[in-house]
C-alpha positions in Angstrom: 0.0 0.0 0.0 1.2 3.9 -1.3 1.5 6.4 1.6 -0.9 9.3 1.2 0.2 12.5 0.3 -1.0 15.5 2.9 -3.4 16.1 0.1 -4.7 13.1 -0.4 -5.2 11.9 3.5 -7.3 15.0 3.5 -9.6 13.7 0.8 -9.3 10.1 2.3 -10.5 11.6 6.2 -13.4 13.2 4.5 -14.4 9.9 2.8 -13.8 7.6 5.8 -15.9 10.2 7.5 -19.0 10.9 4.8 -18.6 6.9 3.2 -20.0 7.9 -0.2 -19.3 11.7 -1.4 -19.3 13.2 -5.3 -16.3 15.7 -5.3 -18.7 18.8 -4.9 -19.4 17.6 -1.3 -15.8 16.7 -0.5 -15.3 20.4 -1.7 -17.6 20.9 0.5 -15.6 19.5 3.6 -12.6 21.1 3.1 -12.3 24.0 5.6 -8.9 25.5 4.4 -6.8 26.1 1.3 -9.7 24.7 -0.9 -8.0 23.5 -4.2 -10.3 24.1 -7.6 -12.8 21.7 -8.7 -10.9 20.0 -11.5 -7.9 19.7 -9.4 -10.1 17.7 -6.4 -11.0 15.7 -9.4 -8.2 14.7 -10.4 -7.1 14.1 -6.8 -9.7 11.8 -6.1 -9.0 9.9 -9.2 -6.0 9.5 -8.6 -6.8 7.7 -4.9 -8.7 5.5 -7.0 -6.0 4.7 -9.4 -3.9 3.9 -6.4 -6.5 1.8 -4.7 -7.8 4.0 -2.4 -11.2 4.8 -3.6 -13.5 3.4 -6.1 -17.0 4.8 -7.7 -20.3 4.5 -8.8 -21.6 6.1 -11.7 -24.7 8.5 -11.9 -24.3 9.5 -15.6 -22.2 12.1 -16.1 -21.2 11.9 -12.8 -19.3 9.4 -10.0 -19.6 9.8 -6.3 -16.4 8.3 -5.0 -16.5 5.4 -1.7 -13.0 4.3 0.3 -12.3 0.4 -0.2 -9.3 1.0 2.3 -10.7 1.4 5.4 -8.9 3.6 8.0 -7.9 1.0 10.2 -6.2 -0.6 7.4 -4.6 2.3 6.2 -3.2 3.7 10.0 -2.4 0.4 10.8 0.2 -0.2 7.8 1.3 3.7 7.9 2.0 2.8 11.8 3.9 -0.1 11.0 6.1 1.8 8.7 7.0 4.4 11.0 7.7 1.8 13.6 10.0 0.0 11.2 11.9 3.0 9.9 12.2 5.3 12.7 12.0 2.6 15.6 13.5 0.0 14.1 10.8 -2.3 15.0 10.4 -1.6 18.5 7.5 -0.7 19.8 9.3 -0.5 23.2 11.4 2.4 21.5 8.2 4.1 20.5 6.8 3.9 24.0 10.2 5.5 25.5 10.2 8.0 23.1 6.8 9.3 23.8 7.3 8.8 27.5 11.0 10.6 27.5 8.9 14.1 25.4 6.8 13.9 28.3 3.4 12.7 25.6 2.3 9.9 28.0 2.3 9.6 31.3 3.2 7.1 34.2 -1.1 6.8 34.0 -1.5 6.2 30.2 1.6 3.5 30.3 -0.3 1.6 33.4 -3.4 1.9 31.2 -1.6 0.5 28.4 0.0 -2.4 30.5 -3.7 -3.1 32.1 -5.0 -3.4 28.8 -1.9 -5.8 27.5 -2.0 -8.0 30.7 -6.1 -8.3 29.6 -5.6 -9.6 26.6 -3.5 -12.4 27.7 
């Protein structure tokens, strides 16, 4: 699976969030630096020449639906980051976020609750 631009994640958080949109309403969605029409167009077809997306047609038109969920998607873009900045530790990840003071001693006892459940 392709990593999303910045662009296209936008496009993609506005179709995990509406399901089915044509462009006009994920025009619609996008609060700032709204690109023009043709260019959203041909952002959204591109997510679905990479996958992303797919559509149904309504004549002229196509109103546009995610086949990649966003589970999917974080889960392999998490993964990734774990691999290339972590190198595959999610121990590493855990101190990092810990040592710039992001989680605290009650999140990680959370965490460790929630890891001893599942066993």
């Amino acid at each position: 699976m392709q990593k999303l631009t910045n662009k296209e994640e936008v496009v993609m958080k506005i179709l995990w969030k509406l399901q089915k949109a044509f462009v006009k309403e994920i025009m619609a969605e996008i609060s700032e630096g709204k690109p023009h029409y043709n260019t959203l167009s041909t952002l959204v077809r591109n997510l679905e020449d990479k996958g992303f997306v797919a559509h149904e047609s309504f004549g002229n038109t196509h109103r546009y639906y995610p086949i990649i969920s966003k589970e999917a998607y974080r889960k392999t873009f998490i993964n990734e980051a774990i691999s290339h900045y972590y190198e595959n530790s999610y121990k590493s990840l855990v101190s990092f976020f810990a040592k710039e003071e992001k989680i605290s001693v009650e999140e990680l006892k959370e965490i460790i609750a929630l890891i001893e459940k599942g066993k």
